[in-house]
Each structure stands twice: as C-alpha cells, then as structure tokens.
C-alpha positions, -999 to 999 in steps of 0.1 A, spaced: -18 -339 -427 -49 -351 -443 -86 -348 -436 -92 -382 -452 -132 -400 -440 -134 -432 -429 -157 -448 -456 -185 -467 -443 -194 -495 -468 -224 -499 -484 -250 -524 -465 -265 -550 -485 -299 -537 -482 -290 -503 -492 -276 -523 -523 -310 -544 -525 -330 -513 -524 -313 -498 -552 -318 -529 -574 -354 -528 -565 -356 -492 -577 -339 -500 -608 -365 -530 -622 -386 -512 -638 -362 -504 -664 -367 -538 -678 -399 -525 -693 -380 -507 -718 -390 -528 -745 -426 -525 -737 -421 -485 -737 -408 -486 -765 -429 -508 -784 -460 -484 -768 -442 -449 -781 -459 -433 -812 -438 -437 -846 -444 -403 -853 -432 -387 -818 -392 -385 -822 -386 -366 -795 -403 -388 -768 -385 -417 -787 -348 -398 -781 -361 -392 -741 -367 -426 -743 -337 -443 -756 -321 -418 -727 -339 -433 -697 -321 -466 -694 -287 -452 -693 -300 -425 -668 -312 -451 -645 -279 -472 -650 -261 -439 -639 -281 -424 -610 -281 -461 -593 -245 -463 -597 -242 -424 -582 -266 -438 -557 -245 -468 -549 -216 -444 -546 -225 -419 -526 -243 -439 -499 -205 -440 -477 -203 -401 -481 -240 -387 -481 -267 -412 -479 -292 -382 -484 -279 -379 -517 -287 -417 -523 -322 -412 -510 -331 -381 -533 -311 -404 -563 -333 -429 -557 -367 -406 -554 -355 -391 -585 -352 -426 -606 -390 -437 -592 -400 -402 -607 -380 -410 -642 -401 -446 -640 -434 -429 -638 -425 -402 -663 -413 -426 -685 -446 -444 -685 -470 -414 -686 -447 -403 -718 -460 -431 -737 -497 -434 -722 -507 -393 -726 -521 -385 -768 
C-alpha cells in the first residue's frame, strides 16, 4: 500500500509572486557592465547569480504542493541573492 500525498496545485498568485521575485534578474546586464575588470572573482559570482535564481524559482515553484515553507525561505533567499548581487558591484 502506498503513502502517496494528494498534491495541491500551485495557485496563480503563488506563481505571480515568484515571477515578481525573479525581476530583478533582468538587471544582469547592468551588473555586469558595473563589475570591476580587474575583480574575477566577483565577475565568476556573477555570471552564477542568474542561473541560481532560474533554479531556486523553479525549486520554489516545486515545492509549493509539498512544503510551502520551503517556498517562502526560497524566495527570502533569492531577494537576499538580488541585494548581494547589487552591493557586490557598488562596495570598492
């Protein structure tokens, strides 16, 4: 016998959040274009983030059914990674 969940689907705004908290990854040219030549390192972090944020939405997409906490601290997790991003380029 199995202990097979019922999934719940995924709402539409849970969906619409997740998009939200994925826009500012369109500002990966800009970051780019902002990071020192001479800083490799913060370059190689940076040509990470967009995939990370592809990634933890998607997790965050699929988890929501299962454990919608896991969603929420996804999703805290990505704003952090936007504001990191950001104070990677802007700090000397």
């Amino acid at each position: 016998m199995s202990s097979h969940r019922s999934r719940r689907p995924v709402p539409l705004w849970v969906t619409i959040v997740i998009i939200i908290c994925m826009l500012p990854v369109f500002s990966f040219p800009g970051l780019l274009a902002s990071c020192p030549a001479a800083d490799t390192g913060a370059r190689t972090i940076l040509w990470c983030y967009p995939f990370y944020v592809i990634v933890a939405a998607w997790f965050a997409w699929a988890s929501w059914s299962e454990r919608p906490y896991i969603t929420w601290i996804l999703l805290i997790l990505m704003l952090l990674s936007h504001a990191s991003a950001w104070i990677l380029v802007s700090m000397p």
